[in-house]
GUDORO-326389 format. One record per residue (C-alpha): x, y, z. Coordinates in steps of 0.5 Angstrom, whole numbers, plus 2048, in hexadecimal, padded with zeros to 3 digits. Layout:
BEGIN
[atom [X,Y,Z]]
...
! end
This chain:
BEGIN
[atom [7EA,7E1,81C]]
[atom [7EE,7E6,81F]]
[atom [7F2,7EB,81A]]
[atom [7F9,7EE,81E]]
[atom [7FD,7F3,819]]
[atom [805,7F3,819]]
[atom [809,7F5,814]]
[atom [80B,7F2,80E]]
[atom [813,7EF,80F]]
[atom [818,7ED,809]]
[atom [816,7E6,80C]]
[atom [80E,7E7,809]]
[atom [811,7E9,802]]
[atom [80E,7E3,7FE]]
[atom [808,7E3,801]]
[atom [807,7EB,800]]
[atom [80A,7EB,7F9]]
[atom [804,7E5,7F7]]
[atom [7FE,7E9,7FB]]
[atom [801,7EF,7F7]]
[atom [800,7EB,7EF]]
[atom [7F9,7E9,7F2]]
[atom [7F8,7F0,7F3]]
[atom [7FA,7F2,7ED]]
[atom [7F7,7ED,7E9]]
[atom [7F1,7EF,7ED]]
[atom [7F0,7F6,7EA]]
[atom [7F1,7F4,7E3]]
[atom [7F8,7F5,7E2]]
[atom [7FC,7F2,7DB]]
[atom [801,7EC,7DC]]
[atom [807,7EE,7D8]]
[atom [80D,7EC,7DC]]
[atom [80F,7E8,7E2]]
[atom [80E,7ED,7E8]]
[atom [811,7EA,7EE]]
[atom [818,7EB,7ED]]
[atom [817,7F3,7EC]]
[atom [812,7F3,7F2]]
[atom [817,7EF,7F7]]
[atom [81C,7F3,7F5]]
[atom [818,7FA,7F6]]
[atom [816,7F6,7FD]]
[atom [81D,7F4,7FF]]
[atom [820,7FB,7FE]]
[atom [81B,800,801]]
[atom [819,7FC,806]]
[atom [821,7FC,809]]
[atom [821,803,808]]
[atom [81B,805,80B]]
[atom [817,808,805]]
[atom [811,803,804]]
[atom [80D,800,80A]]
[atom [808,7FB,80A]]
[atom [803,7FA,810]]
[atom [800,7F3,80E]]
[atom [7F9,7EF,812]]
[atom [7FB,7E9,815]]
[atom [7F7,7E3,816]]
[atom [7F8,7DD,81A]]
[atom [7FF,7DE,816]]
[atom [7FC,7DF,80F]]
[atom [7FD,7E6,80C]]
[atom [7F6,7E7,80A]]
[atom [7F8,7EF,809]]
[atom [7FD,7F3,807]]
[atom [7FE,7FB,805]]
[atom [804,7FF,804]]
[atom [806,805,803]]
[atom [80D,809,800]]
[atom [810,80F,803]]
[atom [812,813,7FD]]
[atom [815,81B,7FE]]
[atom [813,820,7F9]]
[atom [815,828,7F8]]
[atom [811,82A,7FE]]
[atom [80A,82E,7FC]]
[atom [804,832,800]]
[atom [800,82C,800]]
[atom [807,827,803]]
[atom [80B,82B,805]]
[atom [810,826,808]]
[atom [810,823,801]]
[atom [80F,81C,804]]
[atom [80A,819,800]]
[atom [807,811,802]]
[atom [804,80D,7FD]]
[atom [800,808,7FE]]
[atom [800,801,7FA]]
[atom [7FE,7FA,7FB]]
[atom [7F9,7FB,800]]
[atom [7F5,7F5,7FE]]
[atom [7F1,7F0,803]]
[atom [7EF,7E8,802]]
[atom [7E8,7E7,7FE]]
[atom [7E6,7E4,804]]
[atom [7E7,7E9,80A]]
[atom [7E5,7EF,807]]
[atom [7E0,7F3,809]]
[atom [7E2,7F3,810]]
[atom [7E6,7F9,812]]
[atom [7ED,7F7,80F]]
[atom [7EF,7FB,80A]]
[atom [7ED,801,80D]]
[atom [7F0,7FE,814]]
[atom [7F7,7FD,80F]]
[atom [7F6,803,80C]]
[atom [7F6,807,812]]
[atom [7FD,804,814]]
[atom [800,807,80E]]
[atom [7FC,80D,80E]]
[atom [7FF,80D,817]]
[atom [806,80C,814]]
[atom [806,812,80F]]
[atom [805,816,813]]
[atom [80A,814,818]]
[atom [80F,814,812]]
[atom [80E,81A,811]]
[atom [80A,81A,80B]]
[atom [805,820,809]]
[atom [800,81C,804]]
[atom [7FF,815,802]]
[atom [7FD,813,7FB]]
[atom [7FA,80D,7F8]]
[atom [7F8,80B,7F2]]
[atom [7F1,808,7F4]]
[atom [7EE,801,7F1]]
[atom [7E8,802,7EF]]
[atom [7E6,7FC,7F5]]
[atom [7EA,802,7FA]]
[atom [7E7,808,7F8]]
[atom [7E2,808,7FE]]
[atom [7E6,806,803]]
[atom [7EB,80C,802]]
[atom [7E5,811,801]]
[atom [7E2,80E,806]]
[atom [7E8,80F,80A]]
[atom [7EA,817,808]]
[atom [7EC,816,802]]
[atom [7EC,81A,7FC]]
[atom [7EC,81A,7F5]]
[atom [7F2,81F,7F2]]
[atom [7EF,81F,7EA]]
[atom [7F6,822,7E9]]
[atom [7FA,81B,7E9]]
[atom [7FD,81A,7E2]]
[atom [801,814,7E0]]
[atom [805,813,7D9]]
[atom [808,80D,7D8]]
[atom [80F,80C,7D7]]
! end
């Protein structure tokens, strides 16, 4: 087996959007509407105008990982004081290839890539299955994090 990592192109979105329902339903997620249409038109969009990038795990031609981040700019503040914000979303890795080094390789792509953007933090709303793998990389709890849903 011989992982290579390149980023994901408007070419890999079928694939990309079927690893991202996995993951989802993975974490328990409720299914009540189709998401691949919203999920290919928020790829198509910010992929063309460069505020979400992918770095995927490849093997033999297979996509066997993925990971993605959304740049996303804010009022600046003490603790960003560029505004620009990643958020981390569909990191997720085939069943049979985990535990050996690819998500927290994925995962130190996008963080690389945040930094060169710009990005004063990344954020990620952890699964309970990658919560040690983003403490174990420097990631740290916020307890502030509040959500109201719409």
């Amino acid at each position: 087996m011989t992982v290579a990592y390149r980023k994901l192109t408007a070419k890999d979105l079928d694939i990309f959007i079927k690893m991202r329902i996995t993951q989802l339903r993975e974490e328990g997620a409720k299914e009540d509407i189709d998401l691949v249409p919203p999920l290919r038109d928020y790829y198509e969009r910010h992929l063309a105008d460069d505020t979400f990038v992918s770095w995927l795990a490849v093997d033999g031609g297979k996509i066997i990982g993925t990971s993605g981040m959304s740049i996303v700019e804010k009022p600046p503040y003490f603790g960003c004081p560029s505004g620009r914000i990643g958020l981390l979303s569909s990191m997720y890795t085939d069943p049979s290839y985990r535990r050996m080094g690819i998500a927290k390789t994925l995962l130190g792509k996008v963080v690389d890539e945040a930094r060169e953007r710009g990005c004063g933090t990344v954020q990620i709303t952890a699964s309970d299955m990658g919560v040690l793998l983003y403490t174990d990389f420097g990631f740290v709890k916020n307890k502030n994090f509040m959500q109201y849903k719409l």
